[in-house]
N, C-alpha and C positions, 0 to 999 in steps of 0.2 A: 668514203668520206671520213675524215679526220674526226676525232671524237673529241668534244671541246673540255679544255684544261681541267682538269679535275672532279671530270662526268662521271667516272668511270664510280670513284670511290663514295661520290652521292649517293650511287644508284645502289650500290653494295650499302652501305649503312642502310637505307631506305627498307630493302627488300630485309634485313634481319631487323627492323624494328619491330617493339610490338604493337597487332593490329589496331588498337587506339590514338597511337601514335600515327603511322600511316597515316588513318583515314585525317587526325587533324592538320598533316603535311598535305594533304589532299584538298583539303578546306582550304588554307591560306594561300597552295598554290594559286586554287581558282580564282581568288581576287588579287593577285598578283599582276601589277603591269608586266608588260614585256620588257625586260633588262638585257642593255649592254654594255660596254666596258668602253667608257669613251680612250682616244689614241692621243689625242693633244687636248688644248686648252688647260683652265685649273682645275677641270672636274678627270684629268690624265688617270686612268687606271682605276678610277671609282665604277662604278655598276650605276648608270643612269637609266633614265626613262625615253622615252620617244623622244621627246621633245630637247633631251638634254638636262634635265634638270635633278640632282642627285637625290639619290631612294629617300634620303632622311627629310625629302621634301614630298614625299609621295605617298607617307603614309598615309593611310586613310583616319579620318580624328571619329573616334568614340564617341555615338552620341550619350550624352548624358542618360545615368538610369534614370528610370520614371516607377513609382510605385503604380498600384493598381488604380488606386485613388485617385492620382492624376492624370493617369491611361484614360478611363473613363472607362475600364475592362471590369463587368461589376464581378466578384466571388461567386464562385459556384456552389448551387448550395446542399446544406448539409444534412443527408436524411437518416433519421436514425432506422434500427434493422427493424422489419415488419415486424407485425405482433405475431403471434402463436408459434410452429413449431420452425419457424426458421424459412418455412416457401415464400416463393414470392419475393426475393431478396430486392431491392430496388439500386440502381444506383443510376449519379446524375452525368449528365454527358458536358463534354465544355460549352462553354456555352459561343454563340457563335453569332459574327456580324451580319446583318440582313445587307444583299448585294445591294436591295431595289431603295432603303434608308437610312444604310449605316448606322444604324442602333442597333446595339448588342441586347441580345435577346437576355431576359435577367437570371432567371433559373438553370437555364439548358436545359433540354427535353429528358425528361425521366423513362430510361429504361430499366428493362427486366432481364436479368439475369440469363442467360440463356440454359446454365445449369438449373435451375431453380426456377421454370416456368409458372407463373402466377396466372391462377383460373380468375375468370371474370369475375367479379362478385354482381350477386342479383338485383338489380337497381338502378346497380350504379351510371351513372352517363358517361361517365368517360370510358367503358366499353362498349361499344356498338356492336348491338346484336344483330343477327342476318337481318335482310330489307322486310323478310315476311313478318317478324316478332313485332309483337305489339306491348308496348308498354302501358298496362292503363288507356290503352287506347290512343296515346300516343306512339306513333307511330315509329321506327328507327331512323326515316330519313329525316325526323324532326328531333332528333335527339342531338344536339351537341353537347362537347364535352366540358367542365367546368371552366377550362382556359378557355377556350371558346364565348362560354356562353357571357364572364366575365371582363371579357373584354379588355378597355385598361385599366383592369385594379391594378395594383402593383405584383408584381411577381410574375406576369407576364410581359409579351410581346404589347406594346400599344399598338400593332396593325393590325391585332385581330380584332374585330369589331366584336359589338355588346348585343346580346340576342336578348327579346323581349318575350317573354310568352305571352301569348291570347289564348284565354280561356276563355273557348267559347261556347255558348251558351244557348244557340237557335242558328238560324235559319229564314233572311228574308222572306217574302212571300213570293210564291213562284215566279209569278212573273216579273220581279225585280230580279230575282235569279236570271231568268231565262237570259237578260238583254244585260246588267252589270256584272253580272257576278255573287260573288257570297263571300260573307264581313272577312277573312281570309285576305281573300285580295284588297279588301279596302283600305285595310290597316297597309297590308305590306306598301301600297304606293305614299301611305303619310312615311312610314319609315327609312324607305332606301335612299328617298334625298337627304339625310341624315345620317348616313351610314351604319344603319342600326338592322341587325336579322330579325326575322320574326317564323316564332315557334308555333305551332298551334296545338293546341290538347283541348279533345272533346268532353266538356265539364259534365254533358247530358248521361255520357255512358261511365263514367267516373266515380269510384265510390270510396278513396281515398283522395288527399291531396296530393297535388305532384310535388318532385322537388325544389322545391320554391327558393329554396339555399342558390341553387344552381344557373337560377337566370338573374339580368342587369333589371328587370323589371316587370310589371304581369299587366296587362291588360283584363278587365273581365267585361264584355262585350254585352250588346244586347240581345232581346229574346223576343218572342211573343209570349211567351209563358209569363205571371204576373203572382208576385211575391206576395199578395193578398189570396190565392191560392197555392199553398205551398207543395211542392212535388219531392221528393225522396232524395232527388239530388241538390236539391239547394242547400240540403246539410253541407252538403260535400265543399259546396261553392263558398257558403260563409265560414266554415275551418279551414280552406286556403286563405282568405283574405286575414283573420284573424293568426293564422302561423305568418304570414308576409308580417303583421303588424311587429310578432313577434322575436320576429330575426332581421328585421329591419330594409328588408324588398321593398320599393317601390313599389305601390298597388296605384292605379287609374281605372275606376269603374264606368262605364259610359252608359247612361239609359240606367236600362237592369240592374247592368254593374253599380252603376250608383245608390241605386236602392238598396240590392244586397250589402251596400258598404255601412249603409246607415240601419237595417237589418243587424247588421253583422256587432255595432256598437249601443244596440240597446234603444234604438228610433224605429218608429212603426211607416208602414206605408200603407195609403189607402187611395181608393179609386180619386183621381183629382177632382174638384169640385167645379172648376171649371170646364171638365169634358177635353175632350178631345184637345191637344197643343200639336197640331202639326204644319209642315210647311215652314216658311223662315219666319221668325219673331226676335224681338229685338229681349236680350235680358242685362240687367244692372249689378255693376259692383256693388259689394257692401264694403266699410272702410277696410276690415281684413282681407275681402280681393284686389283689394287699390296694393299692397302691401304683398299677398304674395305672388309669388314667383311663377303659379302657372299661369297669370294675366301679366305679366311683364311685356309692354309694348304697345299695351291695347287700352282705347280708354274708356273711362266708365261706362259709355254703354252702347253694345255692338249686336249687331246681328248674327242669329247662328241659327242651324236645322233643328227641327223638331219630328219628332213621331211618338207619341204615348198616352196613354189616358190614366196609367196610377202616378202618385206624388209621394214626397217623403211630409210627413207631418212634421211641421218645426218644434211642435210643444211640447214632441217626446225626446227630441234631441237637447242632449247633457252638454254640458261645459265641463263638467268635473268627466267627462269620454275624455275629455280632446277635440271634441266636434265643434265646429266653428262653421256658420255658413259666410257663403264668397261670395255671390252671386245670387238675384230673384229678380221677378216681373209681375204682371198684374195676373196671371195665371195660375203660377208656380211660385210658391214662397222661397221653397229650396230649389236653385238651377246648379249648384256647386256648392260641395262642401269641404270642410278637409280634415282630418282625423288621425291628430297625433302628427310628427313630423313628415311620412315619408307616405301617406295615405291621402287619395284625393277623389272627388267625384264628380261627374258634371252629367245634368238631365239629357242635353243637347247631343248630339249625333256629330262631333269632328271628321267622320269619315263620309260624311253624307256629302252629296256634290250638288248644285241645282235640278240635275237629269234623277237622280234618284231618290230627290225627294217628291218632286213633281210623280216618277211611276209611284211611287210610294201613295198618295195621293188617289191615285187613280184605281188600284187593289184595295183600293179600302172608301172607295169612295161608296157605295152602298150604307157604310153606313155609319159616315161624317154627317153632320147638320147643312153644313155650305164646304161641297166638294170645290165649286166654282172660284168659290172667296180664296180657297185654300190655295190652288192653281195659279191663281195672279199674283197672289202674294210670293211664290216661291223664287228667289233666286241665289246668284252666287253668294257663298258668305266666306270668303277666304280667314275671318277671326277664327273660324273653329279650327282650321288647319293649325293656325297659327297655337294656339292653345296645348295642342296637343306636341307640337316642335318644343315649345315651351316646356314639358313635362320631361321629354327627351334627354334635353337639352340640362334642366336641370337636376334631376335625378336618376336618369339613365346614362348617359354617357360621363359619369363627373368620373374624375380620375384619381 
């Protein structure tokens, strides 16, 4: 077959260019229409396209550049060289588009040098130690990592979701155990319609705080144990609450937790005077729960779960704290309080459901005054859910 007009000496210059050149003949070929040499009309001896229409109509047009900035491609960022003797060298990877939302991930994932292998350091979360290692008693498969557990601060990914820690502090009684569960799962069903993780660390066996820096928020749950008898690890409980106060964590005390929170700020608590508050009861705004944000929806005065017999004392709670109370009833003077911006507390049980306060009820009914009274009275109180979404919502998931 005949070798078309002036093939030959292409192919020759081609093969002695140099390889950069090549390859970018190689680039331009490949988006090359297919050319031929029209025989009549006025495109006569020009190099057209399929259709006829000549090259200098076939270019392909440049799209405009675009900076980074208008890309929407954010900077990859900039880490300077570890501390000490040079191990451990860090550097950052490009950062890259998510298939499943097309949002560009903002940092790029931080690798480790392969020459220059960085050992775990002791604590820390974002290494995961084997599944057996216990941190504090937190366990490894409850450890995420600061991107992780933070969720959408800025500097990550917004699909990773925000993990809460509970700190938990007891132990239903058996037989609420036996047939619900244990506070664990109770919390975890408020938070997954939320799309919020939940961490748990066992506050009983604990003799440090945990990372408190490291999670979107902390739960501190309740107990049977009673802050009018103090036990070795409640130290532990109210220096977590007061480091969260301090680094600016969300804290939500429930029950216990609430005690400990007003504990923790200079307020005493003592055996309630009314006895026993259990079963659903109804408690009241005061003007500052009308106003804040963990009653947003709800109104002045709704129904929620009960189970306790100590109280917090209102006469020893400060203003010059930050302690403001939110909520009381004919019972309970303090039912909510709140402490400083990002600190909150409520007497009530959000996790409790009408089935488990009714068993609840029923373990303890030897020795309630009116088990009976208590049992009719109990049913659904969907505000206490609501309450705790509220808290989520407003200080656990903000972006």
């Amino acid at each position: 077959m005949p070798r078309p007009h002036g093939a030959g000496r292409h192919v020759a210059a081609h093969r002695h260019a140099p390889p950069a050149r090549r390859r970018r003949r190689r680039r331009r070929r490949r988006h090359r229409p297919t050319l031929r040499r029209a025989r009549r009309g006025r495109n006569a001896g020009r190099r057209v396209g399929p259709a006829g229409a000549p090259t200098r109509l076939l270019r392909r047009r440049r799209r405009p550049a675009r900076s980074r900035a208008a890309s929407g491609r954010p900077r990859t960022r900039q880490l300077s060289p570890a501390r000490g003797d040079g191990a451990g060298r860090e550097r950052v990877r490009r950062p890259r588009r998510s298939r499943r939302t097309g949002r560009w991930s903002r940092n790029g994932a931080v690798a480790t040098d392969s020459h220059h292998p960085r050992e775990p350091a002791a604590g820390r979360l974002g290494a995961r130690p084997a599944p057996a290692a216990v941190h504090g008693r937190l366990t490894a498969a409850h450890l995420p990592g600061p991107a992780r557990a933070r969720g959408a601060r800025p500097g990550y990914s917004r699909a990773v979701p925000p993990v809460v820690l509970l700190y938990n502090v007891g132990e239903p009684p058996p037989p609420v155990a036996a047939v619900h569960g244990r506070f664990p799962a109770w919390f975890r069903r408020l938070c997954e319609p939320e799309g919020v993780d939940l961490a748990v660390y066992d506050g009983v066996q604990a003799t440090s705080p945990p990372p408190v820096r490291d999670y979107a928020g902390i739960v501190v749950g309740g107990s049977p144990a009673s802050v009018t008898a103090p036990e070795p690890w409640m130290e532990a409980a109210v220096e977590t609450i007061r480091e969260a106060a301090r680094v600016g964590t969300p804290v939500l005390g429930v029950c216990f937790g609430h005690q400990l929170i007003a504990a923790a700020f200079g307020g005493s608590v003592t055996a309630n005077p009314s006895g026993w508050e259990i079963a659903t009861h109804e408690i009241e705004l005061t003007g500052d729960g009308r106003r804040d944000p963990l009653f947003r929806g709800l109104p002045d005065a709704f129904c929620v779960q009960f189970s306790h017999a100590d109280a917090v004392d209102p006469d020893t709670l400060s203003a010059a704290n930050g302690v403001r109370v939110l909520a009381r009833n004919r019972a309970t003077a303090v039912q909510a309080l709140a402490a400083g911006d990002a600190i909150r507390g409520v007497q009530f049980h959000p996790e409790f459901t009408a089935a488990i306060v009714r068993d609840y009820v029923r373990a303890r009914a030897d020795i309630l005054p009116d088990a009976d009274a208590a049992l009719a009275r109990a049913r659904d109180a969907p505000a206490g859910q609501r309450v705790f979404a509220n808290w989520l919502g407003a200080w656990v998931r903000r972006a």
